[in-house]
DODREN-845197 format. One record per residue: residue number from 1; x, y, z of N, C-alpha, C, O in turn. Coordinates in Angstrom, 3 decimals. Each point is the difference from the previous one (the first is absolute). Layout:
BEGIN
<NUM <X Y Z> <X Y Z> <X Y Z> <X Y Z>>
...
END
This chain:
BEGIN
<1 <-10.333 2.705 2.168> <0.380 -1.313 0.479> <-1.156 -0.683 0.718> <-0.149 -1.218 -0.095>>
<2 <-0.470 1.793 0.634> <-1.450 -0.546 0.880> <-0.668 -0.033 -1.422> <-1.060 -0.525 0.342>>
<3 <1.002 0.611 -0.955> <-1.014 0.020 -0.923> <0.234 -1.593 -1.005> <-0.800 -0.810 -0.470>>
<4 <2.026 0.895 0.468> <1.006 -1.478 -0.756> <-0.642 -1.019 1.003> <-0.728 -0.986 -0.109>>
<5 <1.228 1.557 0.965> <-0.448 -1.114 1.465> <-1.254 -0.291 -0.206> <-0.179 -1.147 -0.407>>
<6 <-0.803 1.825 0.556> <-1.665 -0.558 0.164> <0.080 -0.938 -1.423> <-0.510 -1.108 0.160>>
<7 <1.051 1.352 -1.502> <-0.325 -0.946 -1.242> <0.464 -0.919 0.632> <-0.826 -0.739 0.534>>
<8 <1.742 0.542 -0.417> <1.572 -1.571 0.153> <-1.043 -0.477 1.038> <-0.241 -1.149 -0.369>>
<9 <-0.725 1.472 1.780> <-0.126 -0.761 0.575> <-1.384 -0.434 -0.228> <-0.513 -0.837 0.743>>
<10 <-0.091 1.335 -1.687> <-1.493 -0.441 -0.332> <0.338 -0.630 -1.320> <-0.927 -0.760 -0.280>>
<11 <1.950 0.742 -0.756> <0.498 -0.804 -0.612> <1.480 -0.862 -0.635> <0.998 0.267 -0.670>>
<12 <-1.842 -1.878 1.632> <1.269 -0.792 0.108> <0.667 -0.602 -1.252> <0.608 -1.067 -0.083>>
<13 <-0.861 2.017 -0.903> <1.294 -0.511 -1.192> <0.689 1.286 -0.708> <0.679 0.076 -1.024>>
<14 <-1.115 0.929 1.974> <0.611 1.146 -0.567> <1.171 0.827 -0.132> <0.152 0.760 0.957>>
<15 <0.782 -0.679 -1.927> <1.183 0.386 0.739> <0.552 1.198 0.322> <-0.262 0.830 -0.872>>
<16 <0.940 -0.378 1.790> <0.495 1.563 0.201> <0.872 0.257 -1.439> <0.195 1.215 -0.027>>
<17 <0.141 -1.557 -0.638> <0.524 0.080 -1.488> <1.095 0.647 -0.146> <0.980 -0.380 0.641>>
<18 <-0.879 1.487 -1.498> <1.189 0.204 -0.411> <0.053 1.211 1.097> <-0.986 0.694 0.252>>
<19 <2.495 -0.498 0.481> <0.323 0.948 1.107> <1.069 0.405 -0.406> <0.453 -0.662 -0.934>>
<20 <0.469 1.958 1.447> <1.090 0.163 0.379> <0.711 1.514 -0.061> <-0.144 0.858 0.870>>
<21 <0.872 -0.730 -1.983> <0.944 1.600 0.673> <0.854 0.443 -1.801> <0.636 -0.536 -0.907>>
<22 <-1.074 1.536 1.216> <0.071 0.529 -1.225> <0.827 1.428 0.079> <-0.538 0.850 0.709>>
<23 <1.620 -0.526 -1.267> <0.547 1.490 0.138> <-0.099 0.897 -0.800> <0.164 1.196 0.240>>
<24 <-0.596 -1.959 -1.842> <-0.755 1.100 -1.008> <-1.560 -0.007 0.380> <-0.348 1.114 -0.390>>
<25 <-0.447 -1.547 0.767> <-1.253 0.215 0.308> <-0.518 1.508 -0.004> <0.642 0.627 0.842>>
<26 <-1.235 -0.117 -1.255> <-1.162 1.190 -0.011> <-0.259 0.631 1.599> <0.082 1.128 0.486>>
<27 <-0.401 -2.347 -0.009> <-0.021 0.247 1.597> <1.182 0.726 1.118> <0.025 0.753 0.974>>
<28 <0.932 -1.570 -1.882> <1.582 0.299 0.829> <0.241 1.443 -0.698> <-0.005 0.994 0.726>>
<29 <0.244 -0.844 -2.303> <0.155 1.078 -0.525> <-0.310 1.702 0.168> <0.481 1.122 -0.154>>
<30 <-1.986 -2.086 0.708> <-0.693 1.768 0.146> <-0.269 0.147 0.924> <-0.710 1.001 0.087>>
<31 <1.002 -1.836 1.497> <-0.448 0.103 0.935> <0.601 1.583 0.545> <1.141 0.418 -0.196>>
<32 <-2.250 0.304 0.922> <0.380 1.669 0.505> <1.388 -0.026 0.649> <0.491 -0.936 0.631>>
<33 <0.030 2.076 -0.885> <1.554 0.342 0.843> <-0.456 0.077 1.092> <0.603 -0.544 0.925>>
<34 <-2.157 1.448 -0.627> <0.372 0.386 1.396> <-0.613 -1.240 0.555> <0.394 -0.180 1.152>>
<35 <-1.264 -0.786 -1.588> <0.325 -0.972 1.122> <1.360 -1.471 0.109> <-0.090 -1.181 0.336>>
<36 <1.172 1.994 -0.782> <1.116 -0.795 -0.333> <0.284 -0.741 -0.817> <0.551 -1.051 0.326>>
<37 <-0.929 1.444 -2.182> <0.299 -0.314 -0.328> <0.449 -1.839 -0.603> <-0.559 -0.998 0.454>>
<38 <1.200 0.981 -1.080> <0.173 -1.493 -0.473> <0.279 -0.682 0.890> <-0.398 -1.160 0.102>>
<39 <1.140 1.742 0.728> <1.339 -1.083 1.306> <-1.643 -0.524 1.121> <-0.072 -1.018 0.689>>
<40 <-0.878 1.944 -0.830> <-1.116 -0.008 0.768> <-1.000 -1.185 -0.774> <-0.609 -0.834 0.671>>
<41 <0.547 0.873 -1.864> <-1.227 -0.726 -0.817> <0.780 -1.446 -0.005> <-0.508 -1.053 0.387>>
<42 <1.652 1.183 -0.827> <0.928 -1.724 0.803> <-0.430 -0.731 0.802> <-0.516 -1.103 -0.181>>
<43 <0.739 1.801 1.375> <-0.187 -0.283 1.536> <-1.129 -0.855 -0.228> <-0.014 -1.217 0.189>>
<44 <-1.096 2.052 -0.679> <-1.250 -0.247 0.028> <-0.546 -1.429 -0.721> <-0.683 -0.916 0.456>>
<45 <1.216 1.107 -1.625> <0.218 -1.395 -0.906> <0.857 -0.982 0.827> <-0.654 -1.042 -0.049>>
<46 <1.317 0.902 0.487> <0.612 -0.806 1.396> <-0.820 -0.662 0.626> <-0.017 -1.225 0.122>>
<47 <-1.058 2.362 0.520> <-0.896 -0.528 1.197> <-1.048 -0.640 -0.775> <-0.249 -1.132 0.416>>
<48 <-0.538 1.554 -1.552> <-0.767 -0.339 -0.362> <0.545 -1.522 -0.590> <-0.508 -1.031 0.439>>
<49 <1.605 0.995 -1.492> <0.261 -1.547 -0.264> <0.378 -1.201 1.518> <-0.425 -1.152 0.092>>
<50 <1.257 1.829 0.862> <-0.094 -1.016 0.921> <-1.588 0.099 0.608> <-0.016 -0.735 0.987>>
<51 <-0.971 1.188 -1.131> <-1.280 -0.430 0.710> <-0.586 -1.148 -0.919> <-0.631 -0.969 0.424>>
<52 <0.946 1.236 -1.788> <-1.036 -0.426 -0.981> <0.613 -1.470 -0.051> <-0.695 -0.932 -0.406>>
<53 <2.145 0.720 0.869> <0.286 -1.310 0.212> <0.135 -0.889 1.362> <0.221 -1.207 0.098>>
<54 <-0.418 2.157 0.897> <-0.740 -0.376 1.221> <-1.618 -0.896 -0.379> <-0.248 -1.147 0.372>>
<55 <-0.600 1.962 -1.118> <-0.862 -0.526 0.127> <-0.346 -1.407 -1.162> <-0.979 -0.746 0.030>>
<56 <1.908 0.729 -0.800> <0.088 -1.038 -0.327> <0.523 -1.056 0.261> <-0.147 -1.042 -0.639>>
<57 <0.843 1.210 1.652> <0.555 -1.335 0.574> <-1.042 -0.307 1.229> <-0.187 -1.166 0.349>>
<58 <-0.448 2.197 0.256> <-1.269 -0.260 0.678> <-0.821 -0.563 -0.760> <-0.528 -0.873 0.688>>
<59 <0.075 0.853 -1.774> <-0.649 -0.826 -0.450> <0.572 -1.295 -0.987> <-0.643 -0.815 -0.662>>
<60 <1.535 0.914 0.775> <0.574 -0.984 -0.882> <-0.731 -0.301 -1.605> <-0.538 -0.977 -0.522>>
<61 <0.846 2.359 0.097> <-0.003 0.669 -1.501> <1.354 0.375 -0.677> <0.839 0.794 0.426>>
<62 <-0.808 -1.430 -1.409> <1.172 0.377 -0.952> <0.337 1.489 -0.692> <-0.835 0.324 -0.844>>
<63 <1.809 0.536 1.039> <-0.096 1.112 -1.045> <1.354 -0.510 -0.705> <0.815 -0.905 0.181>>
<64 <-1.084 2.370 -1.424> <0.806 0.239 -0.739> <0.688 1.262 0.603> <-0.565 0.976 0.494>>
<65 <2.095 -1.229 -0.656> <0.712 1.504 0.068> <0.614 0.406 -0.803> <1.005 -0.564 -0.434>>
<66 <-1.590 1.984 -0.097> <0.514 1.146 -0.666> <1.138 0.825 0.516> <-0.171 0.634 1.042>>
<67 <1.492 -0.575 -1.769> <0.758 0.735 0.683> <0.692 0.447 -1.310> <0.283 -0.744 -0.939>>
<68 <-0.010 2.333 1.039> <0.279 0.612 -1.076> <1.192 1.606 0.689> <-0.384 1.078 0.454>>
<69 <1.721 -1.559 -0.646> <0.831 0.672 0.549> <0.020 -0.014 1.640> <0.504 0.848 0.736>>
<70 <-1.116 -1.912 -0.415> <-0.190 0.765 1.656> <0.695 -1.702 0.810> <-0.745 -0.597 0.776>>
<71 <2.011 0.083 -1.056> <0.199 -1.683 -0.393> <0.350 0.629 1.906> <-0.397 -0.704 0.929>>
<72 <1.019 1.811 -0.701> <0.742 0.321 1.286> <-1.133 0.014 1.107> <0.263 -0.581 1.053>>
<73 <-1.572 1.227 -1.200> <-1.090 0.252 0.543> <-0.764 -1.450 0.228> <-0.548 -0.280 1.066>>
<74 <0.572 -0.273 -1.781> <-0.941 -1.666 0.238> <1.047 -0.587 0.645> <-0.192 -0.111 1.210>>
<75 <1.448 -0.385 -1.692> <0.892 -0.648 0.786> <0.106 0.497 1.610> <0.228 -0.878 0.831>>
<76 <-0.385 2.219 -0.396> <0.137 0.782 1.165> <-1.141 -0.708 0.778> <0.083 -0.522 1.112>>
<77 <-1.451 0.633 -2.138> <-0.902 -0.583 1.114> <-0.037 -1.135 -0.100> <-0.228 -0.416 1.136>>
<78 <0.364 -0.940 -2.251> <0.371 -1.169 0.390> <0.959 -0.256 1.077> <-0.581 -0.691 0.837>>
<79 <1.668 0.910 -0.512> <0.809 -0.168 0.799> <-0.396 0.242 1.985> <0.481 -0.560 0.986>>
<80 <-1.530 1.623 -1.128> <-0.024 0.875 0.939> <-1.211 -1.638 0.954> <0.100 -0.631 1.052>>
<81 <-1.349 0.632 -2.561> <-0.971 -1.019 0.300> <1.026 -1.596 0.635> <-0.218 -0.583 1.062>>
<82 <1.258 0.229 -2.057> <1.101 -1.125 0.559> <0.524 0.299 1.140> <0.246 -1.084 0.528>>
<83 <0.145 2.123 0.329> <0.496 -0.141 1.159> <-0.870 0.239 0.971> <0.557 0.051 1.096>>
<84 <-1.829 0.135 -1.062> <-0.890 0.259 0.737> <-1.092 -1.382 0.539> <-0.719 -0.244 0.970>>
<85 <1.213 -0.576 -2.551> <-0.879 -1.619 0.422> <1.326 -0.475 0.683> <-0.229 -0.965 0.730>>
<86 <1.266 1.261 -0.737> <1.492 -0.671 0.555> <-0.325 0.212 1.693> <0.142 -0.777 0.944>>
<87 <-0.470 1.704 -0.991> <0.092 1.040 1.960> <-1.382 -1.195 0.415> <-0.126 -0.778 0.946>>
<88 <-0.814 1.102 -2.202> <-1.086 -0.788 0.969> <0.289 -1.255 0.348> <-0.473 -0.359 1.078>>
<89 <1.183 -0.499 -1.740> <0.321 -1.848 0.011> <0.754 0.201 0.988> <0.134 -1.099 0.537>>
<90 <0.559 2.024 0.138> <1.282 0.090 1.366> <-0.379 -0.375 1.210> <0.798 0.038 0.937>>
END
């Protein structure tokens, strides 16, 4: 993500592109049991898609979202990102 970051801010037409959450993914599939498994590589895809759209709204860059079985997982963190700009406007 620092690494996305240094492009996007040394170039101003670049976009964070296609993002998001995937439950057949390779990543999710084979991620190790002993470090928890799928329910663990989720999580992770979680944090990583809400950063990657943090920083695009910091820069005010457009992505694309990929979502492939995971409609419960994006909606979870859309929702989570909607009540959190709600608390801040209070």
């Amino acid at each position: 993500l620092t690494e996305l970051e240094t492009h996007v801010s040394k170039h101003p037409h670049l976009l964070v592109g296609e993002i998001g959450m995937c439950k057949m993914a390779r990543f999710v599939r084979e991620f190790p049991k002993e470090k928890g498994g799928k329910a663990t590589a989720l999580q992770l895809q979680k944090l990583v898609f809400r950063k990657q759209l943090e920083l695009a709204a910091k820069w005010s860059r457009p992505v694309t979202v990929h979502c492939v079985n995971a409609h419960g997982l994006f909606m979870e963190v859309m929702r989570t990102i909607l009540e959190e700009a709600k608390e801040s406007c209070e």
